[in-house]
Each structure stands twice: as structure tokens, then as C-alpha cells.
C-alpha positions as CSV (number, residue, x, y, z in Angstrom):
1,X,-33.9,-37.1,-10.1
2,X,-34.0,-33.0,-9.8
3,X,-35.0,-31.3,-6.9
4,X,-37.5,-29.0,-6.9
5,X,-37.7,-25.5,-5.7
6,X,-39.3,-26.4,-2.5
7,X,-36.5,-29.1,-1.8
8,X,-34.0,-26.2,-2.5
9,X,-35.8,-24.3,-0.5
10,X,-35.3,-26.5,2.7
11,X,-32.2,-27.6,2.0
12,X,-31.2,-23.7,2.1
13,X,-33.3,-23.6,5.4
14,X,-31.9,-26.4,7.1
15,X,-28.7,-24.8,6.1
16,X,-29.3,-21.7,7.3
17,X,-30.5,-23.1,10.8
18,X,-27.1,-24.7,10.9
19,X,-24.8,-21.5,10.4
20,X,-27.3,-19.6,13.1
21,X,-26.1,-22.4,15.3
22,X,-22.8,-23.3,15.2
23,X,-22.2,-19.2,14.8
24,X,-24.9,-18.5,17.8
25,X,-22.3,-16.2,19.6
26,X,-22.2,-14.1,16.9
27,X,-25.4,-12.5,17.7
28,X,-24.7,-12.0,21.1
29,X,-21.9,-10.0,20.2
30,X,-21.6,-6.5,19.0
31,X,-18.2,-7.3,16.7
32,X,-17.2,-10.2,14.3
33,X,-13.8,-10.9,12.9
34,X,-13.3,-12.4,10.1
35,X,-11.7,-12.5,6.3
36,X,-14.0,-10.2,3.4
37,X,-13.5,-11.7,0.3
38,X,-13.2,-8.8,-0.4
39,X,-16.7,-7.7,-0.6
40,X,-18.6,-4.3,-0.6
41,X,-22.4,-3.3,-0.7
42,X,-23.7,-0.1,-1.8
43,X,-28.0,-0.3,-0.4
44,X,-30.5,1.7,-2.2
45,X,-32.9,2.6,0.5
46,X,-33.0,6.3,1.8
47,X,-31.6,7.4,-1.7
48,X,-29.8,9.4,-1.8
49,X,-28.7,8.8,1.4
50,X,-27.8,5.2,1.6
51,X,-26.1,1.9,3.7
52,X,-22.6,0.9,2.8
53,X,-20.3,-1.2,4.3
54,X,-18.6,-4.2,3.8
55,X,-19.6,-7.7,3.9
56,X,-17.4,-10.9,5.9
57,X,-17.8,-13.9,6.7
58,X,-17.2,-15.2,10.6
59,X,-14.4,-17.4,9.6
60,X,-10.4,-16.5,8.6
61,X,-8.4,-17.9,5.0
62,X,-9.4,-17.7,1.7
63,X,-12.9,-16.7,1.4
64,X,-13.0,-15.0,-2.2
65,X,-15.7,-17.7,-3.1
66,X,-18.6,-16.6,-1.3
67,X,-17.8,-13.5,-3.2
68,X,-17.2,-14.6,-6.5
69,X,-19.8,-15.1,-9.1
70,X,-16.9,-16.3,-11.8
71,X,-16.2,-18.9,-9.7
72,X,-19.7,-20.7,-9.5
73,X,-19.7,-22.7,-12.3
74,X,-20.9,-25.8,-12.1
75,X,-22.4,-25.1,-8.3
76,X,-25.6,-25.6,-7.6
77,X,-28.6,-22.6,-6.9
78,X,-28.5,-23.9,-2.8
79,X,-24.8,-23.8,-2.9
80,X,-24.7,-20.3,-4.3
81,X,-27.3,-18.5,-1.6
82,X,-25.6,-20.7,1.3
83,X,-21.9,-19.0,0.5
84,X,-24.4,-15.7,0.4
85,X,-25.6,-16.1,3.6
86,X,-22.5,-16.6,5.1
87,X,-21.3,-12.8,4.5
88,X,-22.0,-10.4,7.6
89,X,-23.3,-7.6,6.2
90,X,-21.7,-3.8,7.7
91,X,-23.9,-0.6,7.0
92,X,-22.9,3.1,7.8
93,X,-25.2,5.6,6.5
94,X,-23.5,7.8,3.9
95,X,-24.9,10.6,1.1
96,X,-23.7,9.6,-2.4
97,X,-21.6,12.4,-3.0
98,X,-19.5,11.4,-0.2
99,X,-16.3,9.4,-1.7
100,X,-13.6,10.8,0.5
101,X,-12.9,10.5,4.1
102,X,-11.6,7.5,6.2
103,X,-14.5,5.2,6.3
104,X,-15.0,4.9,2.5
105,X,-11.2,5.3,1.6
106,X,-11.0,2.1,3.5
107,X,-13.5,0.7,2.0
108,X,-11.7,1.3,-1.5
109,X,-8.9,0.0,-0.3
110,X,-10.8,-3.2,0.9
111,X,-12.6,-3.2,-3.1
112,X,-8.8,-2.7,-4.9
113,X,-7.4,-5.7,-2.7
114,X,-5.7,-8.6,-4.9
115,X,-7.5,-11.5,-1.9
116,X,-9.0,-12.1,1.3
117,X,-8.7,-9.4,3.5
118,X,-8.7,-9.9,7.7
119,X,-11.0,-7.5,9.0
120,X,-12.7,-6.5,12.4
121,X,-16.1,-4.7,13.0
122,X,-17.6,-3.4,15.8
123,X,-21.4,-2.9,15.9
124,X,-23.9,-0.5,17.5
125,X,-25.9,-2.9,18.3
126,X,-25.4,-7.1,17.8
127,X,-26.0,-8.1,14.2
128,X,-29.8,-9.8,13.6
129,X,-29.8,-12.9,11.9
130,X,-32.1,-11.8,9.2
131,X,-31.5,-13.4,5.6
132,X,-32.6,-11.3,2.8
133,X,-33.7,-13.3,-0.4
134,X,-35.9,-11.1,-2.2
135,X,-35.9,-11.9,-5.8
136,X,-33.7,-8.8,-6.9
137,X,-30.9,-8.2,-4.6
138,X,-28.4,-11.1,-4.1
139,X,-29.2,-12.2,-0.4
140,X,-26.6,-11.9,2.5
141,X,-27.0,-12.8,5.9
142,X,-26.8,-11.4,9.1
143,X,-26.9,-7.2,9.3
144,X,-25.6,-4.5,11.7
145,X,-24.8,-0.9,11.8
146,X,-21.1,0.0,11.8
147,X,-19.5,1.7,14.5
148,X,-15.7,0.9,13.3
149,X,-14.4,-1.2,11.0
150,X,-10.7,-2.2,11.2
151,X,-9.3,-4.2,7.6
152,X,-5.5,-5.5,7.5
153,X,-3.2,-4.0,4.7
154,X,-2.8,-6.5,1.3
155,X,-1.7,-5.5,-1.9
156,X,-3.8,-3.6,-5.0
157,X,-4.3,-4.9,-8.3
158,X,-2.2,-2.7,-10.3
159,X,-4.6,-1.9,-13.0
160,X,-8.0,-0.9,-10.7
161,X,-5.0,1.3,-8.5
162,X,-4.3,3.0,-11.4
163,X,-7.4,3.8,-12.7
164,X,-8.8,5.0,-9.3
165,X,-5.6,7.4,-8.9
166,X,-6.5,8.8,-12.4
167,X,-9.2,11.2,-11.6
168,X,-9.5,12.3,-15.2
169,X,-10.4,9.2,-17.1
170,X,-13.8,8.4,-17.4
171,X,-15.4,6.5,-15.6
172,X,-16.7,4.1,-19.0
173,X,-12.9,4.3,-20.1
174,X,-12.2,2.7,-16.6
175,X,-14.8,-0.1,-16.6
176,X,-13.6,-1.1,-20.2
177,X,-9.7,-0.6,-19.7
178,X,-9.9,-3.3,-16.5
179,X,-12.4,-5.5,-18.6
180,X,-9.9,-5.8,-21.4
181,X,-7.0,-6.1,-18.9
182,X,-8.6,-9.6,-17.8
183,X,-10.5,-8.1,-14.3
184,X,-13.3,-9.8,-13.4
185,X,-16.3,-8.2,-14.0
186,X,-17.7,-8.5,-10.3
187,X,-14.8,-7.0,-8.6
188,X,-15.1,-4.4,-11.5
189,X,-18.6,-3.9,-10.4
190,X,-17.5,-3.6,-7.1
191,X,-15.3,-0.6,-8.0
192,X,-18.0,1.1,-9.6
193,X,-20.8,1.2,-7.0
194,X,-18.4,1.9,-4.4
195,X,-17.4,5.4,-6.4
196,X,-13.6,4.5,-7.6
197,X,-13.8,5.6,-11.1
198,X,-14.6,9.0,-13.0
199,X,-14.4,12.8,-12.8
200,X,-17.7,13.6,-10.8
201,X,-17.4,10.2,-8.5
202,X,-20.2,9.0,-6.6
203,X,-21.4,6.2,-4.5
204,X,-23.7,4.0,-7.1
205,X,-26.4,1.3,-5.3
206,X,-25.0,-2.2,-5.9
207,X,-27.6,-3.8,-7.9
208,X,-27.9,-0.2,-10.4
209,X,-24.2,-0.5,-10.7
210,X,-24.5,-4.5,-11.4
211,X,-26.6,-2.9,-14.2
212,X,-24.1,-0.1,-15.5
213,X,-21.3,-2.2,-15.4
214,X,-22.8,-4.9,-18.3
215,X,-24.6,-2.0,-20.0
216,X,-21.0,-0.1,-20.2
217,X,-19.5,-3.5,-21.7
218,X,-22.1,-4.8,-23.9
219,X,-22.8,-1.9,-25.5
220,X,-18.7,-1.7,-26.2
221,X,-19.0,-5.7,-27.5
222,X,-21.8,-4.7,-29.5
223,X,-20.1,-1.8,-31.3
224,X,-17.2,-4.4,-32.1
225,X,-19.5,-7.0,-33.5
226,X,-21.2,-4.3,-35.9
227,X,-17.5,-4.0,-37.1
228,X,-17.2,-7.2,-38.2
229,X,-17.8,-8.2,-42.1
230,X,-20.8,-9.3,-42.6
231,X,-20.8,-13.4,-43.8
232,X,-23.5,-14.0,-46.2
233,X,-22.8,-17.5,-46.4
234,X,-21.6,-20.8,-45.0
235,X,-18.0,-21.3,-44.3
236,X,-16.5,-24.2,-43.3
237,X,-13.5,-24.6,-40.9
């Protein structure tokens, strides 16, 4: 028998009651340690002006599934928002023109890495256990402000290195040279928002560059397709 929405509903409840428990020291603590899968955020409110940070779970080891949207086949919805939940969420406030400095060049760093990524921050204040599930944005759990962040070094992908170095290919040329190179369109995404690629680079809201990101490749599929001859007919195999 299928469960309905409001037995998902609990069951993401009852799970979320459970992580506030057994991680109950977390909020009485200004700092959390743990592995990123890697995972960035790029807000929206206060455009231009906007929260970005990175986003960790309180536990250490290979956590790129919480992360991972290619990888939740065959999981189910209450699955998918519990590995969300999991993820800390870091904010510093930051105007979208500002893609240099220490903070963010970590941050790119932390977006380019090949896998999990150990990493440390320290809060202004303790995180609050607020889940957001609003119907647009994919939910995340607990939030803070940043007052340092602290990520250990692990290797690039080659290809997203490459393009970020090259500061005069565009940034369209960049999504599709990394999607035909085999890189998963969510860590592409990732790039994107966080303002890796292009001439004139910018910090991009997370959920617009979730939209520019399949716009970019779609509309590059699409030309394809309109390449193709057309078949008028039936053909068998």
C-alpha cells in the first residue's frame, strides 16, 4: 500500500525529531565539524546583497549523498528531504559582485573538490534548528551566520579547474564543455551560482542558477535535435 503525503509527512517529522536529538549539542554550540559533500548555497534574500556559505553535515566520511541529486534514484521523497535536513547550513552576507577574496575563494575551492571535504565552522551565534521546506527551495536544516570557516585541502576535478582559471571563456561555453565532459549537472550548478565561470563573474542565487544551468543545456540539446534528419516514417530495428 502507498503512503500518503501526510504519512510522509510524519515520517519526515519523526525523523527530524530524531536528528535534533541525538545531534542536541549542536545547538548549544557555536561551531560544528564535519565532512561537506561538498555543498554550497547561494540565498536570494537581500538581492543583491545575499547569504552564502557552505552547507555540512555533523558527521565525518563520505557524505556526497546528501548532496547529490544523481544519486537518488530509486530513493524515496522522505529519504530525499531527511539527507537534506542533515546539511548545516553556513551564511556570510556577501554583494554579488564579490567573487574574489578569502572567504569565497575557499568556497570555490570547496565547489571544485573531486569528494567529501573535512571542514570546521564557527558561528556568531549557535545554529537554530529551523528546517526550511517551502515548496521552492530544496530544504536544509539547521542555519547560522559564519564567523570562520576552516575546509581541509582535496584534489580539483581537472576540467571545472580549468574552466574556472580560464577567465575568457564564457560562462555558457563552461556549463556545456563540463556537461559534455561527463560532470554532473549539480556540481556544475554548484559552480555556476557560486560565480566560477565567465568574463564578468558574479555570485548567482542557487535556485536561479538551478534554472540557468538546464536552460544553458537544453537549449544546446535542442539545437542538436533540430539537426537531426527528420524520419517521416517507421523504421524498424
Amino acid at each position: 500500500m502507498s503512503r500518503t503525503g501526510s504519512d510522509i509527512r510524519k515520517g519526515i517529522e519523526q525523523n527530524w525529531h530524531e536528528y535534533l536529538s541525538k545531534y542536541a549539542n549542536l545547538f548549544s554550540s557555536n561551531e560544528i565539524q564535519g565532512s561537506s559533500p561538498p555543498s554550497v548555497f547561494v540565498g536570494s534574500y537581500g538581492y543583491p546583497k545575499v547569504g552564502i556559505g557552505p552547507m555540512l553535515p555533523p558527521i565525518h566520511g563520505d557524505t556526497t549523498l546528501l548532496d547529490t541529486p544523481e544519486k537518488w534514484l530509486g530513493k524515496s521523497l522522505e529519504e530525499i528531504v531527511n539527507y537534506r535536513l542533515n546539511l548545516v547550513r553556513g551564511v556570510q552576507k556577501t554583494g554579488i559582485e564579490e567573487t574574489t577574496g578569502r572567504f569565497i575563494e575557499s568556497l570555490h575551492e570547496l565547489a571544485m573538490s573531486s569528494g567529501s571535504i573535512d571542514s570546521e565552522i564557527k558561528f556568531v551565534k549557535n545554529p537554530a534548528p529551523i528546517p526550511s521546506i517551502d515548496g521552492q527551495n530544496a530544504p536544509f536544516g539547521p542555519l547560522g551566520e559564519i564567523k570562520n570557516a576552516k575546509f581541509s585541502p582535496n584534489s580539483s576535478i581537472k576540467s571545472i579547474e580549468n574552466a574556472y582559471y580560464d577567465t575568457d571563456l564564457k560562462a555558457e561555453d563552461a556549463v556545456m564543455k563540463l556537461y559534455n565532459s561527463g560532470i554532473e549537472i549539480s556540481k556544475i550548478q554548484k559552480c555556476f551560482s557560486i560565480g566560477m565561470f565567465g568574463k564578468n563573474r558574479k555570485l548567482v542565487p542557487t535556485k536561479w542558477s538551478i534554472t540557468a544551468t538546464d536552460q544553458i543545456i537544453s537549449n544546446d540539446l535542442m539545437h542538436d535535435i533540430l539537426e537531426f534528419d527528420i524520419i517521416d516514417r517507421y523504421e524498424g530495428l
